[in-house]
C-alpha positions in Angstrom: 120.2 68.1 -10.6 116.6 67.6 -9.1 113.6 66.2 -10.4 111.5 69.4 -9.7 113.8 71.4 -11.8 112.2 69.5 -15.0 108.2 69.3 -13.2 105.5 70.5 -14.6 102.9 71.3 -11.8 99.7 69.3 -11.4 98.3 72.5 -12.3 99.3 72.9 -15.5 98.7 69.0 -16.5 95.2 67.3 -17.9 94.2 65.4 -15.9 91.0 62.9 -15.3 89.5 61.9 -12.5 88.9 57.7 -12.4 85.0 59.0 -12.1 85.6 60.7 -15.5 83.0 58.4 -18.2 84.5 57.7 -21.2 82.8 60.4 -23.5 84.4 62.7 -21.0 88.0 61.3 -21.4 87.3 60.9 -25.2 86.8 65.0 -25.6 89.4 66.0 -23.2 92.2 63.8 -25.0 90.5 64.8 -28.4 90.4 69.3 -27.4 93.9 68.9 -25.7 95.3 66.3 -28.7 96.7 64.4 -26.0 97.3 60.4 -26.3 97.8 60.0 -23.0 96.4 61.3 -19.8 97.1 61.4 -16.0 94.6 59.2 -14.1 93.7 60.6 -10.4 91.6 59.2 -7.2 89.1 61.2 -5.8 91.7 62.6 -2.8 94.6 63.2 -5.3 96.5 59.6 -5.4 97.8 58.9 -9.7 96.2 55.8 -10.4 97.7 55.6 -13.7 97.3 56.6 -17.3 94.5 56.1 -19.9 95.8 55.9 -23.6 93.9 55.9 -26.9 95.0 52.3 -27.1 93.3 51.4 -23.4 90.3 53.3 -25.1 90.3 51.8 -28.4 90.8 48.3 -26.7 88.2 48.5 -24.7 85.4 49.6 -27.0 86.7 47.0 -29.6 86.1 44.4 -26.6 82.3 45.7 -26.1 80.5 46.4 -29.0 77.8 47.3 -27.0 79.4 50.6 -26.0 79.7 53.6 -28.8 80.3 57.3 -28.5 76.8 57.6 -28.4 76.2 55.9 -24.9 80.1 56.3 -23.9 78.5 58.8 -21.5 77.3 55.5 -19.4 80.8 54.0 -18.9 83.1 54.9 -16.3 86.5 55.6 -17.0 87.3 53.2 -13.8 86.0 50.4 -15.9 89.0 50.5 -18.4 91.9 48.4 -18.3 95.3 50.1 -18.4 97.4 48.5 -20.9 100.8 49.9 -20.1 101.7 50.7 -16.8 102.9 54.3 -17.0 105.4 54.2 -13.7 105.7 57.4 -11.8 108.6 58.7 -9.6 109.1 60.0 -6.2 109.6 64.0 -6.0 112.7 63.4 -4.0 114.0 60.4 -6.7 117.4 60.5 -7.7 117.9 61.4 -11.9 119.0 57.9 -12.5 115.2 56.8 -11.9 113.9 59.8 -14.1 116.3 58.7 -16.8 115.4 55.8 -16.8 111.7 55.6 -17.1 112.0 58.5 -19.5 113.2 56.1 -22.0 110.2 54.4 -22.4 107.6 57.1 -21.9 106.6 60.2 -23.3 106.2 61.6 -19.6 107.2 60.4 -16.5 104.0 61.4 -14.1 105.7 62.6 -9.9 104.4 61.5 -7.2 104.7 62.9 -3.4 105.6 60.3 -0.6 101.4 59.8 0.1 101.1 58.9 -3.6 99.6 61.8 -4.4 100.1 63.3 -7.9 102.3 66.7 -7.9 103.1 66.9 -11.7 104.8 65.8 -14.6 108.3 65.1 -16.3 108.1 65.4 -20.2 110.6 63.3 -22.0 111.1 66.3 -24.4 111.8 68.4 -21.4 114.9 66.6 -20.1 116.1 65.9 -24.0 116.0 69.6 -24.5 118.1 70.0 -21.1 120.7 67.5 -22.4 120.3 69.5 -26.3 121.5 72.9 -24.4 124.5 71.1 -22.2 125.7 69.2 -25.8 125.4 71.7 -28.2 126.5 75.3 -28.1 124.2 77.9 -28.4 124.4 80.2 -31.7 125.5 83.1 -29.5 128.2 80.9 -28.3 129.1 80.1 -31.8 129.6 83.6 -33.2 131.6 84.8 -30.1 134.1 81.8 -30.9 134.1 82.9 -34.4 134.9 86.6 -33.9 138.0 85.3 -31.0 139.4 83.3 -33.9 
């Protein structure tokens, strides 16, 4: 089995760019009900992920800064809490696996660092779903053999 077999393209992933300001990451996470999104360099590179916590961290440590003036802040300028840890495209499942475990996603990265996609946790459980557990139609063609 191969990593890209589970990716979801760059393409089809939110994403912000590090010179996204925080009202900007606030509305995109708030339209898209995300918790979490993909942070990306100007040329491409993942820098890491922002979470409602980094977000709700951050404003609690400045009081100065509300949604009202969040327009003046700089994604850039908030601290990552958790390190979200990506994986090489050409990484072997073992990897994927395991930093699956502790993340809703596991954002892919090319051999440059650059972002190519995604690997949703619920992706790779639904994979393992379909191999453990017969499908109905599999069901009622062993009922009528019996």
């Amino acid at each position: 089995m191969n990593i890209a077999f589970f990716l979801l393209p760059k393409q089809e992933v939110v994403c912000l760019p590090e010179s996204a300001t925080l009202r900007q990451t606030l509305e995109r996470m708030e339209r898209h009900r995300y918790t979490a999104v993909p942070v990306l360099s100007e040329d491409g590179k993942y820098i890491g992920t922002v979470t409602e916590g980094d977000l709700l961290w951050f404003m609690k440590s400045r009081p100065d800064i509300g949604f009202e003036n969040a327009h003046r802040v700089n994604l850039s300028e908030v601290p990552f809490r958790v390190a979200i840890r990506p994986v090489q495209i050409e990484a072997n499942m073992e990897d994927l696996i395991s930093l699956a475990k502790t993340q809703n996603f596991v954002p892919v990265i090319d051999d440059m660092g650059r972002f190519i996609g995604i690997v949703r946790r619920s992706d790779i459980i639904d994979y393992c779903e379909r191999l453990l557990v017969p499908s109905s139609m599999d069901e009622k063609a062993v009922r009528r053999e019996a």
